[in-house]
Residue, then its C-alpha position, 0 to 999 in steps of 0.5 A: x487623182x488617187x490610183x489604186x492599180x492591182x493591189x494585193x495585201x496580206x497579213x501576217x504575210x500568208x493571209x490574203x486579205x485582197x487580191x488584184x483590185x484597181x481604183x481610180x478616184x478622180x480629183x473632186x469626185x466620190x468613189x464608194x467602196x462597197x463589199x461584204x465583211x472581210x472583202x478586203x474594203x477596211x485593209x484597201x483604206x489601210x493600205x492607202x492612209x498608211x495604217x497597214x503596218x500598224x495592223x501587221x498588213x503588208x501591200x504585197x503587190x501593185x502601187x497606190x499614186x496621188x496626183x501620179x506620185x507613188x505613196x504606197x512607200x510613205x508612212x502614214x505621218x507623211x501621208x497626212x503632211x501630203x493631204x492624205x487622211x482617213x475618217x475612221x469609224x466611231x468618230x474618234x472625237x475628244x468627247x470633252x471638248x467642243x466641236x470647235x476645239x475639236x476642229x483646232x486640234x485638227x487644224x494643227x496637222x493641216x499643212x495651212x497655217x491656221x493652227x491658231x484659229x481653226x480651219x476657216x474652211x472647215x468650219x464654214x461647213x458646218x455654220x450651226x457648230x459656228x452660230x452655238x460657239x459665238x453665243x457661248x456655248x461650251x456644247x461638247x461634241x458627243x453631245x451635238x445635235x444628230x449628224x453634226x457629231x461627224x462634222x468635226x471628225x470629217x473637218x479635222x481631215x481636211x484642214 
């Protein structure tokens, strides 16, 4: 489960971006984060992948825990060695490769062995992606069918 409990950031260390909010996300389960532009949603996710730093932000209050260990401390390097990523917007994707490429190099920073062929798990999701690259095809993932331009920027998280 990932807590999110009394959370307050800042930026610069005087803006403040969000004050006192508290989430819990069970194991399994989907949580939807909604509010109005600069409610704080963006510096929330920072906060909990480790990019807050990066984007002169600081938790300034409360802890964020997974699985009831604090991670609040850890840099997002390790948060991602501990199964802990974000999807960030604009899919991120190495447009020259393909979606099965795609899903290799994220694969390479999944803590399972599977480095070499790609995340089987990953790749069971989306089985069309699959059906394309065993009939040969060098399809880049800019130019994949509607909705499946996601798949390989969801499936690199999750190894």
């Amino acid at each position: 489960m990932l807590t999110i409990q009394d959370v307050a950031i800042t930026y610069q260390g005087v803006i403040a971006a969000v004050r006192g909010v508290s989430i819990d996300v069970p194991d399994g389960k989907v949580v939807s984060l909604l509010g109005a532009n600069g409610a704080g949603k963006t510096s929330l996710l920072r906060a909990v992948s480790g990019l807050l730093p990066l984007h002169g932000g600081a938790l300034v209050r409360g802890t964020i825990t997974f699985d009831g260990r604090r991670i609040d401390r850890l840099d997002a390097t390790e948060l991602v060695r501990r199964g802990i990523t974000q999807v960030l917007e604009g899919r991120r994707l190495f447009t020259e490769l393909t979606i099965d490429e795609n899903l290799r190099i994220g694969a390479m920073t999944a803590r399972r062995a599977a480095a070499s062929a790609g995340s089987p798990s990953a790749r069971g999701r989306w089985p069309a992606s699959v059906a394309r690259r065993r009939k040969g095809s060098r399809q880049s993932s800019c130019a994949a069918p509607a909705g499946s331009g996601t798949a390989p920027a969801r499936g690199r998280t999750r190894g």
